[in-house]
C-alpha positions, 0 to 999 in steps of 0.5 A: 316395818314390824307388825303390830302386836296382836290384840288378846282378848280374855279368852286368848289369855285364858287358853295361852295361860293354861298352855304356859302351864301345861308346858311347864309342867312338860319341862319339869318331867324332862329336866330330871329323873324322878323322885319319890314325892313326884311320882306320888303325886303324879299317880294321886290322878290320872295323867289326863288330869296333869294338863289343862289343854284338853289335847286330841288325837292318837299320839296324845291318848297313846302317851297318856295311857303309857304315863297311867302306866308308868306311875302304876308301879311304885316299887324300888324296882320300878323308880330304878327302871326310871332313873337308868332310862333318864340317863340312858335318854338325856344324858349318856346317849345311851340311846343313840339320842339328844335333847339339845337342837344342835345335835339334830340340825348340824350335820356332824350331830355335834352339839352347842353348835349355831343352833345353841346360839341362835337359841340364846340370842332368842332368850337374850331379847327377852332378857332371859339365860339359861343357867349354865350352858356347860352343863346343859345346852342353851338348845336343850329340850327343857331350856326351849320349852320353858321359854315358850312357856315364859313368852305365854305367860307375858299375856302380850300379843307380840311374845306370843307371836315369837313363840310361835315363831320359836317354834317354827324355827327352833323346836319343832325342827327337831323334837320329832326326831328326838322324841320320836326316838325316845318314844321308841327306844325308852325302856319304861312306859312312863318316858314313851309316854312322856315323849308322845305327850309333849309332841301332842302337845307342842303341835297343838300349842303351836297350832292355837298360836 
């Protein structure tokens, strides 16, 4: 017999709705290098000001100060700097690390394993897909979190719970050991930064879960 579903009150809807955009926003300085207007727009403030949640602890102030700093300097020798360590971090396995679930939790690291499609079936209930899965993993970092981030915005109690759920049993099984690695070996401060911060964050959005 399921449970059921958890009651939200104003304030619940209220926070999950802010957390839906801080992850959001988390997703989209992932999904790809970036461009001019975005690190123009991300310098006009401080990085503490990008989120709504107003996440504790030493990880999250760490990353942020290396976020100020990752978008200080906007020189072409600087974005250049960025766009060489996306793809060393996402996308060649420059850095001995991947974004995607399967790679962490098979014992091969082999990638678009039962992961992947565990993960696709999550989506496949609540009537999602990722776009292209040969060219980006259903497991990839960016796909995980934008879900999490569609279950908030719902405002239903039960899609909150899976996230929550998701959480446990998917993304954070594995996103300390890549963005831990990232926040190690990443060559800018901008994606140490990024890595500690969306740690920080996953734990607290799990936790106000």
């Amino acid at each position: 017999m399921n449970a059921p579903a958890p009651h939200l009150t104003p304030e619940a809807l209220q926070v999950l709705t802010a957390a839906a955009d801080d992850l959001t926003v988390l997703a989209r300085l992932h999904d790809s290098e970036p461009d001019m207007d975005l690190l123009q727009g991300l310098s006009a403030t401080p990085s503490r000001d990008w989120f709504a949640l107003q996440v504790k602890g030493d990880g999250m102030e760490q990353g942020l100060k290396l976020l100020d700093e990752g978008v200080s300097d906007l020189s072409p020798n600087c974005i250049d700097a960025l766009w060489v360590d996306y793809a060393d971090l996402y996308l060649t396995f420059g850095k001995r690390v991947a974004p995607n679930e399967s790679y962490w939790l098979t014992d091969d690291h082999i990638e678009r394993q039962s992961p992947m499609f565990e993960v696709r079936n999550w989506y496949a209930h609540y009537g999602l897909t990722a776009p292209d899965w040969r060219k980006r993993a259903d497991d990839h970092l960016v796909h995980e979190i934008e879900f999490i981030a569609a279950l908030l915005k719902t405002g239903e109690g039960t899609a909150a719970r899976d996230a929550g759920r998701f959480l446990d049993q998917h993304l954070l099984l594995w996103s300390k050991d890549f963005l831990g690695g990232v926040a190690q070996r990443a060559n800018t401060p901008f994606y140490s930064g990024l890595a500690l911060v969306t740690e920080a964050v996953l734990l607290s959005v799990r936790s106000l879960l």
